[in-house]
ZAFI-901412 format. One record per residue (C-alpha): residue in one letter; x, y, z. Coordinates in Angstrom, 2 decimals, m for minus. Layout:
BEGIN
{aa = a; u = X; v = Y; w = Z}
...
This chain:
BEGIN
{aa = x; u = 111.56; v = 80.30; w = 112.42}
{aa = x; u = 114.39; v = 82.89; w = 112.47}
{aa = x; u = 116.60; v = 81.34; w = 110.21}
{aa = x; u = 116.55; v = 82.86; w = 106.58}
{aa = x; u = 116.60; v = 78.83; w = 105.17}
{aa = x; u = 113.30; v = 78.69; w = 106.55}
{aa = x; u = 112.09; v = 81.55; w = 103.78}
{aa = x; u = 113.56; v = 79.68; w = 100.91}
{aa = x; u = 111.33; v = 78.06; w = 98.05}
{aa = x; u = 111.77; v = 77.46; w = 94.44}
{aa = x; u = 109.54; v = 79.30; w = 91.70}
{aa = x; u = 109.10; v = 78.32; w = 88.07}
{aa = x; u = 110.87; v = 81.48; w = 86.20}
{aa = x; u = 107.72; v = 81.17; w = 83.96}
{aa = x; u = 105.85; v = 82.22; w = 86.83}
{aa = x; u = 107.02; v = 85.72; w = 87.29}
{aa = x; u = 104.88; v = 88.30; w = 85.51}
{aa = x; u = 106.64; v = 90.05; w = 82.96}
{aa = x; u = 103.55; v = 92.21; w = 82.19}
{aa = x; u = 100.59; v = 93.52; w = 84.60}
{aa = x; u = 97.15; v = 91.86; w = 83.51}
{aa = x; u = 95.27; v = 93.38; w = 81.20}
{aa = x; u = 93.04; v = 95.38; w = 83.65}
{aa = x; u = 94.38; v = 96.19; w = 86.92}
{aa = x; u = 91.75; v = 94.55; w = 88.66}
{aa = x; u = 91.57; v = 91.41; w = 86.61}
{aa = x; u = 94.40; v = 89.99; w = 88.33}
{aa = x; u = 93.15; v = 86.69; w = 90.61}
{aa = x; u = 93.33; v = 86.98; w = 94.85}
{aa = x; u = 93.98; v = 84.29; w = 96.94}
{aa = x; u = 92.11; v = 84.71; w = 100.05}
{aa = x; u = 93.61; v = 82.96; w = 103.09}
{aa = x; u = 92.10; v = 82.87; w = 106.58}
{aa = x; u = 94.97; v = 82.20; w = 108.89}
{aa = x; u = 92.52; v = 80.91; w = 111.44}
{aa = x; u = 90.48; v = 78.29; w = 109.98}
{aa = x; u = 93.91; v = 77.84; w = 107.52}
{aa = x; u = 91.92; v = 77.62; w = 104.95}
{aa = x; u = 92.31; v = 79.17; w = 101.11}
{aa = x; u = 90.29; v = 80.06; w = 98.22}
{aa = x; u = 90.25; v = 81.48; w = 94.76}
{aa = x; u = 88.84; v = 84.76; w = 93.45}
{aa = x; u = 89.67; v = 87.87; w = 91.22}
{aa = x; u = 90.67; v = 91.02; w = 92.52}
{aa = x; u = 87.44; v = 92.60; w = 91.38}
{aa = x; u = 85.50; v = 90.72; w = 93.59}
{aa = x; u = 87.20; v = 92.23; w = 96.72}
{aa = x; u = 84.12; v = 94.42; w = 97.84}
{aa = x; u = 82.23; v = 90.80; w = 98.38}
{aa = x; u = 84.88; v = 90.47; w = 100.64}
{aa = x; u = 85.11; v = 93.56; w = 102.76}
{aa = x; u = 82.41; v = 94.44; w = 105.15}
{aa = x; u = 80.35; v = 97.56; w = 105.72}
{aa = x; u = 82.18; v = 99.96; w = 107.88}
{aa = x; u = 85.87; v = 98.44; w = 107.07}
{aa = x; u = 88.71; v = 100.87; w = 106.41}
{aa = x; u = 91.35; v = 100.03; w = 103.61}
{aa = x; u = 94.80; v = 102.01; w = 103.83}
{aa = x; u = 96.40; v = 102.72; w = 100.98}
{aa = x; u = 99.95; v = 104.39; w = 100.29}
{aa = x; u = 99.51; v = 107.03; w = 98.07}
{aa = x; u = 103.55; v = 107.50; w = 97.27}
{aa = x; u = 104.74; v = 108.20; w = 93.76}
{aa = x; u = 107.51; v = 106.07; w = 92.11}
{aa = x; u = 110.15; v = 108.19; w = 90.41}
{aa = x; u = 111.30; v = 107.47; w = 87.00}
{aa = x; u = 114.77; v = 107.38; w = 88.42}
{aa = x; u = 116.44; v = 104.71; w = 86.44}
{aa = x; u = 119.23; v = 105.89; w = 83.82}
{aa = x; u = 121.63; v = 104.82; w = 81.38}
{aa = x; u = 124.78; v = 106.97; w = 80.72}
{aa = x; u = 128.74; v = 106.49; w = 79.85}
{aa = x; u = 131.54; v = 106.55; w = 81.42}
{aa = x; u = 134.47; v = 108.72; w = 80.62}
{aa = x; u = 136.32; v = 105.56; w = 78.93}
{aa = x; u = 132.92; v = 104.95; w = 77.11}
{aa = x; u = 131.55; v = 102.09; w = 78.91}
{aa = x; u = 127.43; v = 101.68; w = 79.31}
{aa = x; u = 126.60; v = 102.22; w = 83.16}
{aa = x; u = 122.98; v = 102.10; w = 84.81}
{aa = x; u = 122.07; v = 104.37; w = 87.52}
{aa = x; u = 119.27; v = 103.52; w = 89.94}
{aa = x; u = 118.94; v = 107.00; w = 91.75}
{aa = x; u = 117.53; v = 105.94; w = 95.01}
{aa = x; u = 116.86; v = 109.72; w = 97.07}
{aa = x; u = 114.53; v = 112.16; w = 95.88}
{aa = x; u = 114.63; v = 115.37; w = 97.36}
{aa = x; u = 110.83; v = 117.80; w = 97.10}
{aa = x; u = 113.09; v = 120.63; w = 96.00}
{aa = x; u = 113.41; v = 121.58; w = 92.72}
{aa = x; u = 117.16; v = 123.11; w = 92.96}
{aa = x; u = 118.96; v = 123.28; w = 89.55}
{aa = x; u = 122.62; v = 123.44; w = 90.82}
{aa = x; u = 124.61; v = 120.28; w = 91.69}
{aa = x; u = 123.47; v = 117.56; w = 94.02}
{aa = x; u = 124.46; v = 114.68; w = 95.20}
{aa = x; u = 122.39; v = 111.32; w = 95.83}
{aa = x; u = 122.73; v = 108.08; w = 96.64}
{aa = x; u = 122.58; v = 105.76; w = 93.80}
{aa = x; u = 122.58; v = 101.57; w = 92.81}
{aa = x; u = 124.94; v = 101.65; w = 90.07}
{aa = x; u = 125.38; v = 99.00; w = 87.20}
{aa = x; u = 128.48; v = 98.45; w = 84.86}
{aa = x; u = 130.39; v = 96.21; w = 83.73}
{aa = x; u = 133.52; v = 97.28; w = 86.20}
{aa = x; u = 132.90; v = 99.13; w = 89.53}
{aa = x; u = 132.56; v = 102.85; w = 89.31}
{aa = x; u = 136.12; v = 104.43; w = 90.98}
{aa = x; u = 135.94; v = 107.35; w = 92.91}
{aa = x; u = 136.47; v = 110.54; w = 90.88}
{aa = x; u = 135.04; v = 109.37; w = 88.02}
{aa = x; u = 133.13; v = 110.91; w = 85.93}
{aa = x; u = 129.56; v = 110.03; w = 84.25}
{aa = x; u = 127.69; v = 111.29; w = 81.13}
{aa = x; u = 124.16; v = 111.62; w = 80.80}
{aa = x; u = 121.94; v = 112.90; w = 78.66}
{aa = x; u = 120.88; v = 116.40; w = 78.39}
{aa = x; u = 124.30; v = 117.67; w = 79.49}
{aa = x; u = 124.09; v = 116.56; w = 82.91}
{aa = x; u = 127.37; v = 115.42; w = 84.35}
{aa = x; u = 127.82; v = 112.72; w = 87.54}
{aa = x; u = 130.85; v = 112.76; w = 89.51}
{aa = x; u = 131.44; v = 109.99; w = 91.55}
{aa = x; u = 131.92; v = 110.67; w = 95.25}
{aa = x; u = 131.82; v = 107.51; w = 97.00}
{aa = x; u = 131.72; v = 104.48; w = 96.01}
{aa = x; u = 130.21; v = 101.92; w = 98.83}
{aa = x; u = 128.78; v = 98.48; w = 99.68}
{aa = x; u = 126.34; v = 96.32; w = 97.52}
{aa = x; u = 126.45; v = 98.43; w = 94.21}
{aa = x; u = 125.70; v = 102.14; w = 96.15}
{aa = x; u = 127.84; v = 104.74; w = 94.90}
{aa = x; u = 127.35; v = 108.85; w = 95.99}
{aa = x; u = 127.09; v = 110.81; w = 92.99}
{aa = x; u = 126.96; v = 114.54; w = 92.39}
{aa = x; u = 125.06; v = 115.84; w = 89.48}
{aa = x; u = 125.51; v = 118.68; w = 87.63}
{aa = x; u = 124.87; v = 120.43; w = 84.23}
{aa = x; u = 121.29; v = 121.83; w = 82.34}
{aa = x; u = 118.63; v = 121.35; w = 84.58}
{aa = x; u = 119.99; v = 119.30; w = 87.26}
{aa = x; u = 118.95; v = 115.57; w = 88.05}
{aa = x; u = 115.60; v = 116.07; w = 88.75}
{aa = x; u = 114.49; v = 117.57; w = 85.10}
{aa = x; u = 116.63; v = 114.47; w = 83.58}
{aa = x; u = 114.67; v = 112.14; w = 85.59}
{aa = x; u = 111.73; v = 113.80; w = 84.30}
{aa = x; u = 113.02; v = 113.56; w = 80.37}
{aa = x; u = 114.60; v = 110.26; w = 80.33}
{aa = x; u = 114.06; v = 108.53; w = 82.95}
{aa = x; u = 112.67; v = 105.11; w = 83.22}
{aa = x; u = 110.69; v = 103.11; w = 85.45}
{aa = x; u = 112.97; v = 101.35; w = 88.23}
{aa = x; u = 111.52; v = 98.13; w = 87.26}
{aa = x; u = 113.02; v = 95.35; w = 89.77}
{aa = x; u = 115.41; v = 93.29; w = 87.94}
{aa = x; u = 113.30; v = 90.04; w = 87.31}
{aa = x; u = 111.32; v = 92.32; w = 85.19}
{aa = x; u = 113.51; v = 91.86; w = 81.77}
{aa = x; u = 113.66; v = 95.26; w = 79.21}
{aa = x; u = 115.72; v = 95.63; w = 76.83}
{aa = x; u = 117.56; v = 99.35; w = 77.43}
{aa = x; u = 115.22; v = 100.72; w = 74.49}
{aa = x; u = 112.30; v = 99.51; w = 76.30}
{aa = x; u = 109.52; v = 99.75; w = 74.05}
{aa = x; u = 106.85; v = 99.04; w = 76.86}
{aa = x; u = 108.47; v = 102.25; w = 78.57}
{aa = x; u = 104.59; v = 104.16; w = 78.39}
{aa = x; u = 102.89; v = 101.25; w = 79.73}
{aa = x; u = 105.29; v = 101.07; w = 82.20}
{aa = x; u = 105.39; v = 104.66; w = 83.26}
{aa = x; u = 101.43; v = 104.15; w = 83.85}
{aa = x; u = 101.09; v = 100.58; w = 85.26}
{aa = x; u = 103.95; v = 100.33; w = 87.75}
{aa = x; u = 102.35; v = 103.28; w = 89.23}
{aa = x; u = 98.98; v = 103.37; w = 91.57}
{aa = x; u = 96.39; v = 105.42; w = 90.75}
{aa = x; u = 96.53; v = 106.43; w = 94.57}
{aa = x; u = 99.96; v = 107.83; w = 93.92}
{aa = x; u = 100.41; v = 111.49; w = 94.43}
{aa = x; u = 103.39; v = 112.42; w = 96.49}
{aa = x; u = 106.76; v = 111.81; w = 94.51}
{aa = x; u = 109.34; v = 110.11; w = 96.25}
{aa = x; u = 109.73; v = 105.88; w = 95.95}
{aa = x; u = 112.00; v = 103.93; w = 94.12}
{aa = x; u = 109.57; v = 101.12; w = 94.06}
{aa = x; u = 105.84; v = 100.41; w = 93.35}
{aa = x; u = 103.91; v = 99.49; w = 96.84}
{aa = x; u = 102.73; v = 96.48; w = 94.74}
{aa = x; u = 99.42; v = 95.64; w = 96.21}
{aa = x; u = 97.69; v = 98.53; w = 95.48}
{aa = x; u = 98.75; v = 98.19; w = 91.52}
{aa = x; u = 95.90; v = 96.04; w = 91.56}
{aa = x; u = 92.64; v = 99.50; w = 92.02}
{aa = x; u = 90.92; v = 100.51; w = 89.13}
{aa = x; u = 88.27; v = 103.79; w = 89.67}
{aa = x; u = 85.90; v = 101.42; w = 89.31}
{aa = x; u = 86.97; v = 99.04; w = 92.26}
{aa = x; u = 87.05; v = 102.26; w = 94.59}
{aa = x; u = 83.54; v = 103.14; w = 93.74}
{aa = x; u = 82.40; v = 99.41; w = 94.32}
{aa = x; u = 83.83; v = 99.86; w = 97.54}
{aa = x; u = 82.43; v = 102.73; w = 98.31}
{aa = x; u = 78.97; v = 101.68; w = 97.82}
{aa = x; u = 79.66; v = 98.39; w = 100.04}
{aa = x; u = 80.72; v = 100.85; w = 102.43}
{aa = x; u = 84.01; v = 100.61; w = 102.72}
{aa = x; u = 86.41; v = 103.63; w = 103.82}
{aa = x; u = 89.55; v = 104.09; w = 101.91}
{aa = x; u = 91.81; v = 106.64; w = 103.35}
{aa = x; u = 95.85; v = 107.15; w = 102.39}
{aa = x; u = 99.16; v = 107.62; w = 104.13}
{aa = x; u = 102.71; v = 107.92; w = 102.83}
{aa = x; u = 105.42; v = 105.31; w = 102.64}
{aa = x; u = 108.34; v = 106.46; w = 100.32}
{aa = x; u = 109.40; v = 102.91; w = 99.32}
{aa = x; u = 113.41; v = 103.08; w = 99.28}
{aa = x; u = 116.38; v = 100.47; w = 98.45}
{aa = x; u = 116.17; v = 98.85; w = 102.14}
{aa = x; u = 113.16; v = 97.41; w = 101.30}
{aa = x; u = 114.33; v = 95.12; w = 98.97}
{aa = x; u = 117.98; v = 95.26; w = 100.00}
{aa = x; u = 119.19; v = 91.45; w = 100.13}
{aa = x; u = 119.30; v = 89.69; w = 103.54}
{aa = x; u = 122.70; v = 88.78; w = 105.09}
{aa = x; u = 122.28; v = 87.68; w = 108.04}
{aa = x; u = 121.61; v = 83.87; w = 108.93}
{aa = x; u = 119.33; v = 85.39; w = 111.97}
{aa = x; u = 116.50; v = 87.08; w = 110.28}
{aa = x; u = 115.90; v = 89.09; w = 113.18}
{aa = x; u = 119.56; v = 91.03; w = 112.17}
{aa = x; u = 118.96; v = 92.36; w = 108.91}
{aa = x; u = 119.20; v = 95.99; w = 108.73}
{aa = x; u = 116.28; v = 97.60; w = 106.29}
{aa = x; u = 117.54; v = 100.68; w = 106.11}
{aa = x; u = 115.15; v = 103.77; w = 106.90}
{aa = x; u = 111.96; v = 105.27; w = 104.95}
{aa = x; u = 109.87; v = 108.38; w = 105.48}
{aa = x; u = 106.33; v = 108.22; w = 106.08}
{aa = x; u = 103.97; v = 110.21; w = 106.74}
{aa = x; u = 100.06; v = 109.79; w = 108.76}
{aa = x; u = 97.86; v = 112.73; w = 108.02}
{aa = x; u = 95.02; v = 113.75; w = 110.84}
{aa = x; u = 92.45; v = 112.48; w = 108.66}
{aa = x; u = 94.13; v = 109.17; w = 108.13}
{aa = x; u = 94.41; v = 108.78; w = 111.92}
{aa = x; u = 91.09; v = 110.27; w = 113.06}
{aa = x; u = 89.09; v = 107.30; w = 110.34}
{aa = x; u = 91.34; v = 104.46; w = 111.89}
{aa = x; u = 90.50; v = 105.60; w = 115.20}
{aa = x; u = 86.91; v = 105.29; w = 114.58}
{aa = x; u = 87.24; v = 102.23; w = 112.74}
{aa = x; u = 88.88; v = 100.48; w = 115.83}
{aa = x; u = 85.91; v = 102.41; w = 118.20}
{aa = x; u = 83.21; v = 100.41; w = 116.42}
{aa = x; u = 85.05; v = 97.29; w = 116.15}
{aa = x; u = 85.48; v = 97.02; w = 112.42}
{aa = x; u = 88.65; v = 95.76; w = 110.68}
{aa = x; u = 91.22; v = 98.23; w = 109.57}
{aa = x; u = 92.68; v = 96.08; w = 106.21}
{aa = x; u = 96.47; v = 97.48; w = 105.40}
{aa = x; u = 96.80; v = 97.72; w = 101.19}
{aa = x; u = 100.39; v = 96.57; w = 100.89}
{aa = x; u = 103.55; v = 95.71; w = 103.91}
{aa = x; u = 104.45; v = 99.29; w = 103.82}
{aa = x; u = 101.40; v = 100.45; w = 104.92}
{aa = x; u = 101.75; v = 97.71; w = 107.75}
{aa = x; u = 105.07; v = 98.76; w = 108.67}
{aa = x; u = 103.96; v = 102.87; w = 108.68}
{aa = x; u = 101.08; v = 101.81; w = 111.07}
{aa = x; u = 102.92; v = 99.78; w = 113.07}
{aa = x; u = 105.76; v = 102.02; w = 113.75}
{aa = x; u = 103.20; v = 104.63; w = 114.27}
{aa = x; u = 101.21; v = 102.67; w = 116.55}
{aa = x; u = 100.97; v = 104.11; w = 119.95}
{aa = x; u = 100.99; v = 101.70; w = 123.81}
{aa = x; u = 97.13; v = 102.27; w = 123.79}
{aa = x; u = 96.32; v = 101.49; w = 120.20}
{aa = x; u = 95.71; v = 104.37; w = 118.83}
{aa = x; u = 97.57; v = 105.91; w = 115.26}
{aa = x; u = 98.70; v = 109.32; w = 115.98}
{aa = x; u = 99.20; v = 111.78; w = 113.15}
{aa = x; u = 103.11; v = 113.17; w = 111.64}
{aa = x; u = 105.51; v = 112.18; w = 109.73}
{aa = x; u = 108.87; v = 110.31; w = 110.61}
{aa = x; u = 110.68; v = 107.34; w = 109.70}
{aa = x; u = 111.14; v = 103.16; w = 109.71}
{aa = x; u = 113.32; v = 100.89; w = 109.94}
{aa = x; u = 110.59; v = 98.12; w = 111.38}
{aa = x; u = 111.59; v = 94.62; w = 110.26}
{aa = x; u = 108.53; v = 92.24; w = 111.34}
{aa = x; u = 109.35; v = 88.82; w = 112.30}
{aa = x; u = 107.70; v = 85.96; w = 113.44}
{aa = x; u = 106.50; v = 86.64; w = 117.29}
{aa = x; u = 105.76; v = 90.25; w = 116.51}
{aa = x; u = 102.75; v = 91.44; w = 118.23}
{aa = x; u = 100.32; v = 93.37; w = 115.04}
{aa = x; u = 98.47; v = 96.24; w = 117.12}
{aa = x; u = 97.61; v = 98.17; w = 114.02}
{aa = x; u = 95.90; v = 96.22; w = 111.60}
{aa = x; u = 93.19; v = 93.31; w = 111.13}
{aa = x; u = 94.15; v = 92.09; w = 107.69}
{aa = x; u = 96.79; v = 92.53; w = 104.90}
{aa = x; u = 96.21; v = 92.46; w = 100.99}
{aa = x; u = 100.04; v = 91.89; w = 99.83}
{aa = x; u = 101.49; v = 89.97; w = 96.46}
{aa = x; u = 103.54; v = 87.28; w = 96.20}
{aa = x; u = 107.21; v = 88.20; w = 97.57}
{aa = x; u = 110.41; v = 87.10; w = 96.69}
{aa = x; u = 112.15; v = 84.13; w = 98.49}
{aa = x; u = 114.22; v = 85.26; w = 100.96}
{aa = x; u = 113.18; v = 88.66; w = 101.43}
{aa = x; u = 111.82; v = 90.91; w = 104.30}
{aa = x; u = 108.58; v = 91.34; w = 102.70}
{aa = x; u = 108.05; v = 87.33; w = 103.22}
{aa = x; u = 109.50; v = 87.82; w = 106.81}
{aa = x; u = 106.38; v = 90.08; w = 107.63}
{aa = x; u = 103.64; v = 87.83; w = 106.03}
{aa = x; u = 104.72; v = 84.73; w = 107.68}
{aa = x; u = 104.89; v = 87.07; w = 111.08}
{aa = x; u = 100.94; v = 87.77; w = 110.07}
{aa = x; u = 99.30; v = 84.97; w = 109.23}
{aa = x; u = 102.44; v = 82.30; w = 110.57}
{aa = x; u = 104.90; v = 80.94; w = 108.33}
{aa = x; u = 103.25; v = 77.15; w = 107.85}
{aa = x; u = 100.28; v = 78.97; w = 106.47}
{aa = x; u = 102.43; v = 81.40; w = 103.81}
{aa = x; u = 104.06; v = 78.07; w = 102.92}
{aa = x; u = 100.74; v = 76.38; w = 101.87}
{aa = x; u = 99.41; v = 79.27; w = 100.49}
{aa = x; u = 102.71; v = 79.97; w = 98.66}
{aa = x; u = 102.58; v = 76.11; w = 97.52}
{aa = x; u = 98.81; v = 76.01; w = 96.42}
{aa = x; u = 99.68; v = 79.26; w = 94.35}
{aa = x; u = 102.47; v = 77.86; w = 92.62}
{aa = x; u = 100.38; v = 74.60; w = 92.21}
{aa = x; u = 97.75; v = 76.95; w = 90.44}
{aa = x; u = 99.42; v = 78.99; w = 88.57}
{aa = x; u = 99.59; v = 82.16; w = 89.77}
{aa = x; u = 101.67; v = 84.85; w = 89.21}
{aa = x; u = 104.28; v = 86.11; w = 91.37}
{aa = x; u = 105.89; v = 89.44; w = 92.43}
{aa = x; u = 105.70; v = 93.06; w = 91.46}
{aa = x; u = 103.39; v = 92.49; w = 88.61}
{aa = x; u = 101.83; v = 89.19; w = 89.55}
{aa = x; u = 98.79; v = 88.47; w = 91.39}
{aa = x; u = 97.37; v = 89.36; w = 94.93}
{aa = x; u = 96.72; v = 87.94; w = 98.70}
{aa = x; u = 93.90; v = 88.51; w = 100.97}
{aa = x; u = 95.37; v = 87.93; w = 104.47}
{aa = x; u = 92.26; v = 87.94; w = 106.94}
């Protein structure tokens, strides 16, 4: 169970969603109880017949960026910057940031980049996997271009052309409507799926929703490596637990009720945060938790996740949750139905 074979399947490419559904919640749910191993069918919008009275749902309320760009070289080349740090500061002069970079020959060091706007990107470093360290500089720094003309980092199965004409919809739908503190590279997919009208439904079932902070970053989706699963290196991402947050899942866990995690990065904030009696403390700090099989879930009761790529850490953890034979039926009976995978595709229900 620790070999990264073992996390291999095939997928129809047909079966990737391109789009989001029409309506956030409109998107179907597959609800699997790992216990009884058995699976069933429903919409999203019908997850307040599944929650009960007095369960708390954890969402991350993290903002994606708009931090993908396209720029020239000095030779005149097309390159595609993935800016991958995002600093709270709003600071004008030059900065540097890590970066995935795209092109049709690797960047050298000392080169130069042009963007729009006027802003300039000297290459610093150039690194493993695509990661280069470049310093911006010029009118308004990088964090005013990002603003301007940035686009959604949209993972790479996700095909737009570089004059992306469903740039709006994607500025609005691979975002949350939880999201309020800027700093991911990535959408914590599972809670793309909450519409206002979902949260009040909820509500009135009497279910608690309460957020925390997971700044999604490159390690997340960084590829695996390593043969041994248990060896791959995630990288680190900030998070944050605020009193409030802590004090409801506290109470939750006093009267017995299930604390349901809205997405694996709210898992792996809880579970890093997790303390040897239970309890979620408040603060800030960061992860580099990768769940395996045989890891021991103090934090949460249930997990509502998507579909995850083959291969990937984000598959590591589900299997870990509800035990890999299980993900591979479920994954199975999803691809036998038709559902759609990844960051735009449908949902799980892990109970």
């Amino acid at each position: 169970m620790f070999e990264l074979k073992d996390y291999d399947y095939e997928l129809p490419p047909d079966l990737i969603a391109q789009f989001p559904a029409p309506k956030r919640d409109d998107s179907r749910l597959l609800v699997v109880d790992r216990q009884r191993r058995s699976f069933f069918e429903r919409h999203f919008f019908d997850l307040p017949t599944l929650m009960r009275r007095g369960d708390l749902l954890v969402v991350n309320d993290t903002k994606v960026v708009p931090a993908r760009l396209f720029g020239r070289k000095e030779s005149g080349g097309r390159v595609e910057v993935v800016v991958l740090e995002h600093l709270d500061s709003g600071e004008n002069g030059p900065s540097m940031r890590r970066c995935l970079v795209r092109s049709s020959k690797r960047p050298k060091k000392g080169g130069l980049l042009l963007f729009d706007l006027g802003v300039l990107g000297r290459v610093q470093d150039v690194l493993d996997d695509g990661l280069v360290d470049i310093t911006f500089s010029g009118n308004g720094g990088i964090n005013s271009l990002l603003e301007q003309k940035g686009y959604m980092p949209l993972p790479p199965y996700i095909k737009r052309r570089d004059d992306n004409p469903y740039s709006q919809l994607d500025r609005e739908r691979y975002q949350t409507i939880f999201s309020e503190r800027k700093g991911a590279v990535a959408a914590p997919t599972a809670g793309l799926h909450f519409t206002r009208e979902l949260i009040k439904a909820l509500r009135h079932r009497g279910v608690l929703i309460v957020p925390l902070t997971l700044h999604v970053g490159y390690g997340t989706f960084r590829p695996v490596r390593t043969r041994d699963i248990r060896r791959h290196d995630i990288g680190e991402e900030y998070y944050r637990i605020d009193p409030q947050t802590a004090e409801a899942i506290g109470r939750t866990r006093r009267k017995g009720m299930r604390v349901v995690a809205v997405g694996t990065t709210v898992v792996r904030a809880l579970e890093t945060a997790v303390g040897p009696d239970g309890s979620i403390p408040p603060g800030e700090g960061t992860t580099n938790l990768v769940v395996t099989p045989g890891f021991s879930f103090r934090a949460v009761d249930a997990i509502i996740t998507n579909f995850h790529l083959p291969k990937s850490s984000l598959l590591f953890l589900v299997s870990a949750f509800a035990g890999l034979d299980v993900i591979k039926d479920a994954y199975r009976l999803a691809i036998d139905r038709r559902f759609k995978f990844y960051s735009y595709g449908d949902a799980m229900l892990l109970l």
